[in-house]
C-alpha positions as CSV (number, residue, x, y, z in Angstrom):
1,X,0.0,0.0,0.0
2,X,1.4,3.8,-1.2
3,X,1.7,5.9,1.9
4,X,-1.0,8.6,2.7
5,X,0.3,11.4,1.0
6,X,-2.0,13.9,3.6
7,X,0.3,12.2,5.9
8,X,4.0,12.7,4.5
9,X,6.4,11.8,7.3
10,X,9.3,13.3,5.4
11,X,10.5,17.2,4.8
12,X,10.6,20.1,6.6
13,X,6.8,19.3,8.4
14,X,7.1,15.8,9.2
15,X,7.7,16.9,12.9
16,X,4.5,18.5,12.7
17,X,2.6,16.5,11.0
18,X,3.6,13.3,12.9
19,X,2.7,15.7,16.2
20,X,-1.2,15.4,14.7
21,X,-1.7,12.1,13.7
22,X,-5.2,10.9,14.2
23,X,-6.2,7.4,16.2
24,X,-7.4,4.9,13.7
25,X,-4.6,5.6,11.2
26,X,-2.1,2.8,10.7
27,X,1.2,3.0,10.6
28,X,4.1,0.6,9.0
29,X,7.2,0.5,11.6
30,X,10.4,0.8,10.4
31,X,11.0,-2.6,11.7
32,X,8.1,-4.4,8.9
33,X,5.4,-4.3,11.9
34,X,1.6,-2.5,10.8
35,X,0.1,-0.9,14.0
36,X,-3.2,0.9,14.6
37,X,-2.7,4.7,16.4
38,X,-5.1,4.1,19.5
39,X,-3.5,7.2,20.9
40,X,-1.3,10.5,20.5
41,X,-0.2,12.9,23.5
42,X,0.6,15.4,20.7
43,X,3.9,15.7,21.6
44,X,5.5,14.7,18.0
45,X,7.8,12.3,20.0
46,X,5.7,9.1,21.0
47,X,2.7,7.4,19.7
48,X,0.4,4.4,21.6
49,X,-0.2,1.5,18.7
50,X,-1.6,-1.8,18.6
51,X,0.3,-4.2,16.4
52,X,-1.8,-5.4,14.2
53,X,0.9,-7.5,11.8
54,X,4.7,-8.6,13.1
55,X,5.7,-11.1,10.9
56,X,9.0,-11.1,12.4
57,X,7.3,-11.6,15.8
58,X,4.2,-12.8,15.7
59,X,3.8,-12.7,19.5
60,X,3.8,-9.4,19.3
61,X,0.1,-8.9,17.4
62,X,-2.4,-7.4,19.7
63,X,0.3,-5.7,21.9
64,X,0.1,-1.7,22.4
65,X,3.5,-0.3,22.4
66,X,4.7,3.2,22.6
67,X,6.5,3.9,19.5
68,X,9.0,6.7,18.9
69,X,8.6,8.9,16.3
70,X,12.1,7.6,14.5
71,X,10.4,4.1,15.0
72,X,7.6,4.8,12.1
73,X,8.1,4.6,8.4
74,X,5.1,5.8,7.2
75,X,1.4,6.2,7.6
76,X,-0.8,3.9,5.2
């Protein structure tokens, strides 16, 4: 899947941008993992995500993690 282009991580306002992420949106992680926003303290450092898909660790799916903001690839 193409990453959101309303939701372009990169350039001069992904800090900003990342900041005001909606819940509901997922994410890919830099590490291959999909994750579900469930929440975002508007900080542009952390967000709360449920793994959704891990191949690489399937133990992981269903888990909310706190995910820094150099931790997510893009929004899809």
């Amino acid at each position: 899947m193409a990453a959101s282009k309303a939701y372009d991580l990169s350039g001069p306002n992904g800090a900003v941008v990342f900041r005001n992420l909606p819940e509901g949106l997922k994410v890919r992680l830099t590490n291959g993992a999909l994750g579900e926003i469930t929440g975002n303290p508007h900080d542009g450092a952390y967000l709360l995500v449920r793994i959704l898909e891990n191949s690489a660790d399937p133990s992981k799916v269903g888990s909310d993690e706190l995910v820094f903001f150099d931790n997510v690839k893009e929004v899809e």
